[in-house]
N, C-alpha and C positions, 0 to 999 in steps of 0.2 A: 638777619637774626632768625635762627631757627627753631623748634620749637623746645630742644633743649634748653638753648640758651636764655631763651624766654621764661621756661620754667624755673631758672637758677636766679634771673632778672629781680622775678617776684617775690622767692623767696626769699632773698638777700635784703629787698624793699619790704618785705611783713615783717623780718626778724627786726628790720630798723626802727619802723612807726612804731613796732608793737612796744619798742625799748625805749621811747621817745616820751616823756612827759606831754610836749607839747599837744600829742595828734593820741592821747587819753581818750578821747571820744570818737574814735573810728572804730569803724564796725567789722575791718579787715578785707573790705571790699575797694576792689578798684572801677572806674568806669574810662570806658574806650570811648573816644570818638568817631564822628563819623569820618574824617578827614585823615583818619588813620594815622595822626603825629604822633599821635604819645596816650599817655594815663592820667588820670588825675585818683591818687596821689602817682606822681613821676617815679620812674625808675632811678636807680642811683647810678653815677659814676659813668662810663661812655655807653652804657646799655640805655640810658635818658635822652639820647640826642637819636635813638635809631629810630625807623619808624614799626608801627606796632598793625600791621596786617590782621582786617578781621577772620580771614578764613585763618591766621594759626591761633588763635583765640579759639575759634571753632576747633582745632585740633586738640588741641590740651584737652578743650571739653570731652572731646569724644576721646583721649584716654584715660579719662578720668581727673587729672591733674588738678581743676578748677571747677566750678559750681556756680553757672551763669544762674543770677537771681534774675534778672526781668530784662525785658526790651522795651526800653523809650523812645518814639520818634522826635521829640521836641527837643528844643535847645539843643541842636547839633549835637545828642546823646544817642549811643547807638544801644551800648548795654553794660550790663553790673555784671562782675562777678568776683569771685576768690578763690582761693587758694584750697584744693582739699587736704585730708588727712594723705593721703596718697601723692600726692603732690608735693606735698612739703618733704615726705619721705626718699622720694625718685629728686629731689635738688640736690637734698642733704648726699643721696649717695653718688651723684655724679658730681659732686660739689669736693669730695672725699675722694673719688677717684681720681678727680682732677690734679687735686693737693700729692698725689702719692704716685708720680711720673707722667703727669698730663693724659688728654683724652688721646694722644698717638701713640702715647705707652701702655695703655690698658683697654683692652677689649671689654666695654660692658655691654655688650650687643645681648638680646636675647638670647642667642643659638647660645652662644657660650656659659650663662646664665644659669637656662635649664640644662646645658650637662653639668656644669658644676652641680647645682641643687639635684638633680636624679642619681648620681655617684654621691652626694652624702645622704640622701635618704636609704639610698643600695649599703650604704657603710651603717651607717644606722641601724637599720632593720638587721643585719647581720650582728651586729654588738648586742641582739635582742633587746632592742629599742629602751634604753636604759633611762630612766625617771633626771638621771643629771643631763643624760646629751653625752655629746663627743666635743673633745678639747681640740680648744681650736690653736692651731699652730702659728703665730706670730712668724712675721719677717716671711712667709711661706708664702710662693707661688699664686695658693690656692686662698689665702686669706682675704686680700683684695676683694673676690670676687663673694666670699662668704660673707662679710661687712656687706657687700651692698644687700645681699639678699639677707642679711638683718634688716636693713635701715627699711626697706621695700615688704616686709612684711610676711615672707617664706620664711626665715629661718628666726627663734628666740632664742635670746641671751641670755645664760645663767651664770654664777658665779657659783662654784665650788669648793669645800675642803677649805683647810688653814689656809692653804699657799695659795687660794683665791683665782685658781685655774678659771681662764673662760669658756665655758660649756657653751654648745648649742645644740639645738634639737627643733626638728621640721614643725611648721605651727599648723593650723587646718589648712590654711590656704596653700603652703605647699603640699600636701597631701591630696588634695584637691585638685592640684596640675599634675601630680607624677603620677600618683594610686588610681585618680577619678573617685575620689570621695566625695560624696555631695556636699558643695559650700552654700554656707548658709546665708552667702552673701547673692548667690545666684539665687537661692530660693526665695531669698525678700523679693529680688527684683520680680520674680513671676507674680509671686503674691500682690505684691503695690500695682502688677501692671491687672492682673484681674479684678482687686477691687475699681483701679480705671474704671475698666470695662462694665462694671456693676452700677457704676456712680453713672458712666453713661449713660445705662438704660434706666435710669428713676426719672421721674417725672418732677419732684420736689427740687423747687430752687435752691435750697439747700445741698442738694446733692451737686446739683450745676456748680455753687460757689466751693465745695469741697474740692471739687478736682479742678477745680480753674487754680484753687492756692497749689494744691499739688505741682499742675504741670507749671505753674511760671514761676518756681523756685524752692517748695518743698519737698519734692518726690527724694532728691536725690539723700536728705536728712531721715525724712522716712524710713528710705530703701537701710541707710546706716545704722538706725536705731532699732531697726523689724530684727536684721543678720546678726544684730548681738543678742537682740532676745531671743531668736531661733537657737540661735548657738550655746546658751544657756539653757534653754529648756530640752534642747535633743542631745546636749553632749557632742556637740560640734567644734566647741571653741575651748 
């Protein structure tokens, strides 16, 4: 299992619990063993029988995909985590590309990505960047790959006019990859990592317990909650 597959594992198991009366009181976390069999809550359908490696847990993390809350050494528990907003996004759209000629018929590799996304912001910015977007063309070559960078967060969906045309147009974040516009998402994370730095050098116990909550499972809500209020308050978003 790789760490695609992993990722689609998960979201296919949160979409389930989360629709499940029974598992009402989950928190949308999962926990890994140390033994590396499996999850507790389990994955669904033949991805439940594979085994669940901690260093591609540790991958996800560091692409953002998941949100490891703490580390346990007791009861054979190695650690918690879930699913992020980015996460569930990058399932949904290789979940999607998967459905519309498999992952051998559809290139959603990065390289291919950002050209698609830099040739419609070049189309874009020539349209003189128009309040509706650019109509996106169904059944097209080029559509596949605009869907995913919906679902992923570069490109917003509008709907248009009577006849309810689907628009799109680049959000910050893709402007932010193609222009080098400063994202606000990158400026939380300076910010949360200086206050760190701040909380480190105080003396006050209080300060120590502030960023101990930070580092073993708030930062990364922090860092989401600072990038929207940035993005608000600078006109970033």
């Amino acid at each position: 299992m790789d760490a695609n597959e992993l990722v689609i594992s998960l979201w296919e198991a949160t979409e389930h619990y989360e629709s499940d009366p029974r598992h009402v009181r989950w928190d949308g976390a999962f926990v890994s063993f140390i033994n590396a069999t499996g999850l507790k809550p389990g994955l669904l359908g033949d991805a439940g029988e594979k085994q669940i490696r901690a260093a591609l847990i540790d991958d996800l993390a560091d692409a953002g995909w998941v949100r490891l809350e703490s580390r346990q050494s007791g009861a054979g528990i190695e650690r918690k985590f879930m699913l992020t907003a980015d996460g569930r996004r990058h399932a949904r759209a290789l979940t999607f590309g998967q459905q519309h000629g498999g992952a051998d018929a559809v290139d959603l590799s990065w390289r291919v990505l950002h050209g698609r996304l830099t040739a419609f912001v070049d189309a874009y910015e020539r349209a003189g960047a128009p309040a509706q977007g650019l109509p996106l063309v169904e059944n097209s070559g080029e559509a596949i790959h605009l869907r995913t960078l919906v679902e992923t967060g570069y490109l917003e969906e509008t709907v248009f006019g009577t006849d309810q045309q689907t628009m799109l147009k680049p959000t910050e974040r893709a402007l932010a990859v193609v222009r080098s516009w400063p994202s606000a998402l990158s400026m939380a994370r300076d910010v949360v990592d200086e206050l760190l730095a701040e909380l480190d050098a105080r003396p006050e116990p209080e300060a120590r317990a502030a960023r101990a909550s930070l580092v073993t499972g708030g930062r990364d809500l922090v860092v989401e909650v600072l990038a929207s209020v940035i993005a608000k308050q600078s006109g970033l978003g």
